[in-house]
C-alpha positions in Angstrom: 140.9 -56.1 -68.5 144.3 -57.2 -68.3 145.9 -59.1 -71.3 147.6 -61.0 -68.8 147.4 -63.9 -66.7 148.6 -66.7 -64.2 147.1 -69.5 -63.5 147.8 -69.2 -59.6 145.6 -66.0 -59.9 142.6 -67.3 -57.2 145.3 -67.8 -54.7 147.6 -64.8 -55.6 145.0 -62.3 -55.5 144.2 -63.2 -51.5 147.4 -62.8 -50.6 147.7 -59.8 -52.6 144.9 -58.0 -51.3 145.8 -59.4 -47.8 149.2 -58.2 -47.7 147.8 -54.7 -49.2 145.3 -54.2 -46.0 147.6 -55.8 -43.2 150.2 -53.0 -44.4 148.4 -50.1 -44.6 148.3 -47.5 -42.0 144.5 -47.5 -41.0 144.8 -51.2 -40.3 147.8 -51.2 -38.1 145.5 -51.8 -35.1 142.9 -54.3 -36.6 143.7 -57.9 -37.0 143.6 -59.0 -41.0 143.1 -62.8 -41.2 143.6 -64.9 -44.1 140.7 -67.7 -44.6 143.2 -69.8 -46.8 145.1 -70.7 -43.8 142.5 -72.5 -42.3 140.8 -70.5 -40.0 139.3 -71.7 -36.9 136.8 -69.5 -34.2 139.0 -69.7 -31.9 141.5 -67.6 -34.3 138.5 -65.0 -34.5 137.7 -64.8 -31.1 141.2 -64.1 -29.8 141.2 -61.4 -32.1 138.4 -59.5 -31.3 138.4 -60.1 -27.1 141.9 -58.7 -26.7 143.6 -61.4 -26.1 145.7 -61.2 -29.3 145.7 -57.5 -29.6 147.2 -55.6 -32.5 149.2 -52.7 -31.7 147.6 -52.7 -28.6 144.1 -52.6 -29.4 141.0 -55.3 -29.6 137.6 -55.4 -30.9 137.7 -55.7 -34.5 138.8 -57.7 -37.2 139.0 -58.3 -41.1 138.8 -61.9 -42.6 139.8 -62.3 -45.9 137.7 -65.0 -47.4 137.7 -67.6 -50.0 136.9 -66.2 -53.4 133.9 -67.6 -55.3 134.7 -67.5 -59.4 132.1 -66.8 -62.2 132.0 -66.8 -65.5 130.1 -63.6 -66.7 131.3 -64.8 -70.6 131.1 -68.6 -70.5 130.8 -69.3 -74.0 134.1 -66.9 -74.3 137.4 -68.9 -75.3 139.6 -69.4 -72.5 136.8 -68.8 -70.6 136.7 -65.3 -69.0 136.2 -65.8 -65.3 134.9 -63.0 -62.5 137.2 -63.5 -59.4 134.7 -62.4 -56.5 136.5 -61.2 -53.6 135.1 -60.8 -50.2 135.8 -59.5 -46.9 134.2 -59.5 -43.3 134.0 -57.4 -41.1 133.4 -58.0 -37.4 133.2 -55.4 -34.6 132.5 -55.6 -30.8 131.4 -52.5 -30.0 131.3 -53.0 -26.4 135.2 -53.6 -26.8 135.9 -51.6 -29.9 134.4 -48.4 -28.2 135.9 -48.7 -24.8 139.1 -46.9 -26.2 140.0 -45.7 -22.8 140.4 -49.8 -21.5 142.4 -50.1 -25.2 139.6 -50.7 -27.7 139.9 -50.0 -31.4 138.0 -47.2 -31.7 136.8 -48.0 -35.3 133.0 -48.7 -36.3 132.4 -51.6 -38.5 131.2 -49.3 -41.0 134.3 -47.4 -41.0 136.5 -50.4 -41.7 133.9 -51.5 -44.3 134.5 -48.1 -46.3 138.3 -48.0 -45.8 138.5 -51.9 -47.3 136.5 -50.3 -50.2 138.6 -47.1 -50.4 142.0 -49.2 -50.1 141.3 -52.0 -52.9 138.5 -50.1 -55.2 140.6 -49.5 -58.4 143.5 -51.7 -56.9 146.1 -53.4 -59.6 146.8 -56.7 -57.8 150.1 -56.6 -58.8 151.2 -60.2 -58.7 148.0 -60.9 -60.8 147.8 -57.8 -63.1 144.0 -57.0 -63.0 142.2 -54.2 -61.6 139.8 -54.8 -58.8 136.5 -53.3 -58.9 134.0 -52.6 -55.9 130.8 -54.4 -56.7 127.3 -53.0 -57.1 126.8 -53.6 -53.7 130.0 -53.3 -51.9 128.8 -52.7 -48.7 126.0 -55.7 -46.8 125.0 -56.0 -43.8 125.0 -59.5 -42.2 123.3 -60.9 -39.2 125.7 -61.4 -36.5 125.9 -65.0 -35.4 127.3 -64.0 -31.7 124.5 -61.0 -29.8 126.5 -58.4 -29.6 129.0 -57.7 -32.8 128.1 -56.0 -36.1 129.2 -57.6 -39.5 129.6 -56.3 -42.5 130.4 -58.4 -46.0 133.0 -56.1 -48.2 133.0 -57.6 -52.3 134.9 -56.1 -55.0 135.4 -58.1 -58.1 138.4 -59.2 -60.7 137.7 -60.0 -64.5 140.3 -61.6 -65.9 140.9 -64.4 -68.8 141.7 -67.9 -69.0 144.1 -67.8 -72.5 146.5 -65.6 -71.1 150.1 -65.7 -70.9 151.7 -65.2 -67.5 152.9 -61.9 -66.2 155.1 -62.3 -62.9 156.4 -65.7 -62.0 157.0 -66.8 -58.5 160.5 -66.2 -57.5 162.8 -68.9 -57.5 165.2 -69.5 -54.1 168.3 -71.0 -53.9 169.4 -72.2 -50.7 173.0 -72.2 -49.2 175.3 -70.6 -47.4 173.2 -67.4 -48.5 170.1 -66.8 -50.3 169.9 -66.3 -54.3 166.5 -65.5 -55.5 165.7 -64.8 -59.1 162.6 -64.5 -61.2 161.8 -65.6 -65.4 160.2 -62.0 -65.6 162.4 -59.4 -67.1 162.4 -56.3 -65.0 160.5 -58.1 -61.8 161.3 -56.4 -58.5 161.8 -59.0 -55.5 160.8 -58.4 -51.9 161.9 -60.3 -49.1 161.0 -60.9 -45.7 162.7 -62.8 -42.8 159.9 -62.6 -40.1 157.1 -64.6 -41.6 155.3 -61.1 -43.2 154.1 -60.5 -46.3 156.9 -58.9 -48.2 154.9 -55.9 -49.4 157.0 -52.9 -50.6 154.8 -50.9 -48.2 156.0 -53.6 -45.2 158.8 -51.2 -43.2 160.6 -54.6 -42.7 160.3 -56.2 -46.8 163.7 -56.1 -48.2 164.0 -55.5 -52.2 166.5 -58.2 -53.4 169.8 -56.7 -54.8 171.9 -59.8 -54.0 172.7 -62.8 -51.9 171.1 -62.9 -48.6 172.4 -64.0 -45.5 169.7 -64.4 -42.7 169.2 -63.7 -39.1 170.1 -66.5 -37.0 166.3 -66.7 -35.2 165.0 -67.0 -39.0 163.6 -70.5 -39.2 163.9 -71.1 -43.1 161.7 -71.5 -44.6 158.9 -70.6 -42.6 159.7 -67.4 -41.9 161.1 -66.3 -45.8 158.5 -64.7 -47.7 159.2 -63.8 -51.1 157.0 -61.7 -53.8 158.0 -60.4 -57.0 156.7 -57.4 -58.4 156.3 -55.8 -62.2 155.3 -52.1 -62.7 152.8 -51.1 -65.1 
């Protein structure tokens, strides 16, 4: 466990672990939705029917849910608290597998695995703890529509309560450009201007080397996304 900690960890860690999925290669055609953002079913149901296709494709989606929080030590100082991460899975197979009319072509089980095989072992890195796939990773739920498979996905983050911070939020200056900075020595900052997470493994994040000047369709400051980063 980390000797580390922030106290915006239960927040951090979604974003974290959403910016991880929507940016990896695998998931470039499947919809990653972030609970915290206030889902509604409409937002799910675009995203599997093919009405809001990714890269093309429809069927399938990945919702990043609230975490629930334990406390495995509770008579622990600080205490120690269990972060319990969750993610589900939701395939139409009648879509999905129709790859020839622009369907996914991913099983719900696949997915499943690949959310395991991305974040098993994972350093969040804005949080500093290791994520670990629980004892039983991989459930099964019944499917509230006929016709779509669901999977739950949990992996688990122990971390402490009487620990000092490790990478603060970066701080933005507004004006004629951009100034970002960050109270962690050696922090990397990412930037983004189009409303993505800025991600070092997002093709359009920026690493900040100096004053910014945006694009003029950026709307500021919805669309400026910043993350700092701290190796090791």
């Amino acid at each position: 466990m980390s000797t580390t900690w922030n106290d915006d960890v239960i927040r951090l860690l979604q974003e974290d672990v959403y910016g991880r999925l929507a940016n990896d290669a695998f998931f470039r055609d499947i919809p990653v939705l972030l609970a915290r953002k206030g889902l509604v079913d409409s937002d799910v149901e675009l995203a599997l029917s093919g009405l809001n296709e990714k890269d093309g494709k429809a069927g399938s989606c990945v919702i990043v849910l609230m975490p629930e929080v334990d406390a495995p030590e509770g008579q622990s100082p600080g205490p120690v608290i269990e972060v319990v991460q969750s993610f589900q899975v939701i395939v139409r197979p009648l879509i999905a597998d129709d790859t020839a009319s622009g369907g996914v072509g991913k099983n719900a089980e696949q997915i499943g695995v690949n959310v395991l095989n991305l974040l098993h072992r994972y350093v969040a890195r804005r949080v500093g703890n290791v994520l670990m796939a629980d004892n039983k990773p991989m459930r099964p739920l019944q499917a509230p529509v006929q016709g779509e498979v669901h999977y739950l996905v949990v992996l688990r983050l122990l971390t402490g309560l009487d620990r000092v911070r490790k990478v603060l939020e970066p701080q933005i200056t507004p004006g004629d450009t951009i100034t970002l900075t960050c109270g962690t020595g050696g922090a990397e900052i990412y930037w983004t201007a189009d409303g993505s997470y800025p991600g070092p493994a997002n093709a359009t994040a920026t690493l900040y080397t100096g004053p910014i000047t945006l694009p003029p369709e950026t709307v500021f400051p919805v669309d400026f996304q910043t993350v700092a980063y701290l190796e090791g």
